[in-house]
BAVEXLO-766437 format. One record per residue: residue in one letter; x, y, z of N, C-alpha, C, O in turn. Coordinates in steps of 0.001 Angstrom, whole numbers, plus 500000, padded with zeros to 6 digits. Example, Ala and Ser with C-alpha at 12.3 -4.5 7.8 and 13.67 -1.06 7.14 Angstrom:
2
a513190494310507800512300495500507800513200496700507800514236496681508465;s512850497750507080513670498940507140512900500030507870513409501138508039;
REM end
This chain:
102
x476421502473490473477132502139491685476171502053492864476533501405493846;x475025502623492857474328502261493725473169501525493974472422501483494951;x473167500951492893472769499946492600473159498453493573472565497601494232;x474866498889493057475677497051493666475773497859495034476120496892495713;x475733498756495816475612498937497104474873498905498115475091498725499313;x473705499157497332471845498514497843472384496827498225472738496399499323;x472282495970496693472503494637496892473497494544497936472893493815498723;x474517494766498432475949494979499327475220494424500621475417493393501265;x474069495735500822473804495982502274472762495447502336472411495632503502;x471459494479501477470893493625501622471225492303502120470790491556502997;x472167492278501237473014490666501605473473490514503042473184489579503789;x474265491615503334475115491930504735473759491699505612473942490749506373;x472686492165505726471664492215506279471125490873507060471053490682508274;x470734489914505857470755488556506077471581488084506941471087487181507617;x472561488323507163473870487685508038473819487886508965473316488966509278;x474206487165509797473759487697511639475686488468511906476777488054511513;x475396489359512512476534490483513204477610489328513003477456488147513316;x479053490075512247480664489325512042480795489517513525481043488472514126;x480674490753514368481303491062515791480416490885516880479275491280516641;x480647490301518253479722490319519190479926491170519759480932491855519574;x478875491460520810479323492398521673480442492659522363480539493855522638;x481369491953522766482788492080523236483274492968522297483803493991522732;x483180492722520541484159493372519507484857492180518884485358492387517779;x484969491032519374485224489617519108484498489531517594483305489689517335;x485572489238516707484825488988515216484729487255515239485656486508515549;x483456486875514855483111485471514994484053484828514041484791485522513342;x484058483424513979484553482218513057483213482587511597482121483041511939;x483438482385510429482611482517509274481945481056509302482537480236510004;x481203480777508871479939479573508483480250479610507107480755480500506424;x479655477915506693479456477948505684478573478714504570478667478833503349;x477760479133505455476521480175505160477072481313504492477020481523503280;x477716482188505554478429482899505398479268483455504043479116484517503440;x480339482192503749481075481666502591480209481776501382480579482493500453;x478617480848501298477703480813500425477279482361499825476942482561498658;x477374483431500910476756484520500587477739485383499732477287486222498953;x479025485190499868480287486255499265480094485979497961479628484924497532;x480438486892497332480482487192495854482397487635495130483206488350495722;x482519487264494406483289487673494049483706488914493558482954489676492950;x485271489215493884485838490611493944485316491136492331484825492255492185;x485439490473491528485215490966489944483556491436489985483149492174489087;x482893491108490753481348491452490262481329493387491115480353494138491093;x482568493669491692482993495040492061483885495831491579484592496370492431;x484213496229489899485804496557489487486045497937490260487133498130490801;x485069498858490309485674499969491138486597499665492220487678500184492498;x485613498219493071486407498271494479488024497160493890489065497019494533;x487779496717492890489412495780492931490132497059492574491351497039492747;x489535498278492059490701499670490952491153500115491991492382500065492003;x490449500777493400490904501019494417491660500458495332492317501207496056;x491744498998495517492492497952496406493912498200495458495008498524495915;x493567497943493945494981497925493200495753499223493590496850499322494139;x494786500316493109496162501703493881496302501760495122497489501972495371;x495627501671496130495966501590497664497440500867498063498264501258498890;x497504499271496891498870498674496958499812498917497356500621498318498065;x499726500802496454501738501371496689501694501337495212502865501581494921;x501067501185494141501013501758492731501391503052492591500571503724493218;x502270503802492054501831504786491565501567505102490180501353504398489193;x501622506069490328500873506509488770502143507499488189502901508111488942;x502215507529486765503217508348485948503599509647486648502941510678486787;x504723509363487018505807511152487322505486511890486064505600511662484859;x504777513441487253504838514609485405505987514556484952506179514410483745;x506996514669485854508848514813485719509387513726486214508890513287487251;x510517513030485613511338512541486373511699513206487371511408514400487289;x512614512663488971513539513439489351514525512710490326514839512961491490;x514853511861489583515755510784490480516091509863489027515199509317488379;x517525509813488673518255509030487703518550507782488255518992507753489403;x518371506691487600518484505323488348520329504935487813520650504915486625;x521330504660488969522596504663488633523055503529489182522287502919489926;x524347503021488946524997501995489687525441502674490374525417503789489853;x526166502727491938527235503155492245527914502613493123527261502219494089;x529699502334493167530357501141494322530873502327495043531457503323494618;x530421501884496555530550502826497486531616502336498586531567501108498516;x532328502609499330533331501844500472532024501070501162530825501347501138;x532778499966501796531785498871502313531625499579503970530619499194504566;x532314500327504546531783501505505556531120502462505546530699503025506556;x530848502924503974529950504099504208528689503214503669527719503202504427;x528615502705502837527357501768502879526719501111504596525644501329505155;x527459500587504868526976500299506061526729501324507491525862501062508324;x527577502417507582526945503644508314525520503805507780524727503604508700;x524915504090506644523971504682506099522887503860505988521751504213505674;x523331502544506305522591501349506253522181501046507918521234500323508226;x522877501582508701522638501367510334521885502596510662521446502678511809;x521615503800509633521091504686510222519348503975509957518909504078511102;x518269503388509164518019502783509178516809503153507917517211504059507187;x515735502739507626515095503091506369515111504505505779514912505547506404;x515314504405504788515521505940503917517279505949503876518014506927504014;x517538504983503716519514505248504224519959505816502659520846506670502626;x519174505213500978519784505649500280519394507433500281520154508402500268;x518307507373500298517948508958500372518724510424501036518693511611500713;x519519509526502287520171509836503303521567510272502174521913511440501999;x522035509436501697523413509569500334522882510571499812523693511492499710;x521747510841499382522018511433498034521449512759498790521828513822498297;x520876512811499545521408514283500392522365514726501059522205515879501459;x523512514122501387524737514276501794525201514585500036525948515557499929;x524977514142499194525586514465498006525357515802497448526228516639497209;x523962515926497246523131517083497311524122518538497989524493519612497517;x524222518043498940524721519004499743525942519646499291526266520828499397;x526492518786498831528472519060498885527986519696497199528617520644496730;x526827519055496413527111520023495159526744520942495223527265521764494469;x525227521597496471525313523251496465526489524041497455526585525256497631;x527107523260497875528892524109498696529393524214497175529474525327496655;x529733523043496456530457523145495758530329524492494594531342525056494182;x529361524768494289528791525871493668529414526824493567528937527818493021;
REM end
């Protein structure tokens, strides 16, 4: 790996500064274009871009059953105006009434 990171920062080297002094990132050259390498000649860095995605990786445990359920078209939509996380929002209101119910 440090090998392709030497080459990385040689190459980068050659290139005159992406940012000027303002912080302004320039337009790329054809030059530029000529010098990039492709993502595959880096698999570490595509393994890392792939999990960064929002991949995850195998639950030790399940803990959430995947269900249908038809709900009144008002309580769907209360829970839906409260605004992201609205199903999560159900199933802790559900949660709830089964440890009362207890």
């Amino acid at each position: 790996m440090t090998v392709k990171k030497k080459a990385i920062d040689e190459s980068a080297a050659e290139l005159p500064p992406l940012v000027d002094e303002d912080g302004e990132v320039r337009e790329l050259t054809a030059a530029d274009f000529a010098k990039f390498r492709p993502s595959s000649d880096f698999p570490e860095l595509v393994e890392a871009f792939e999990r960064a995605r929002g991949q995850r990786g195998p639950q030790k445990a399940p803990v959430k059953d995947r269900v249908g359920l038809r709900l009144d078209h008002a309580t769907v939509e209360y829970f839906r105006s409260t605004g992201p996380g609205w199903q999560s929002r159900i199933n802790d209101v559900l949660a709830d009434y089964v440890k009362r119910a207890k």
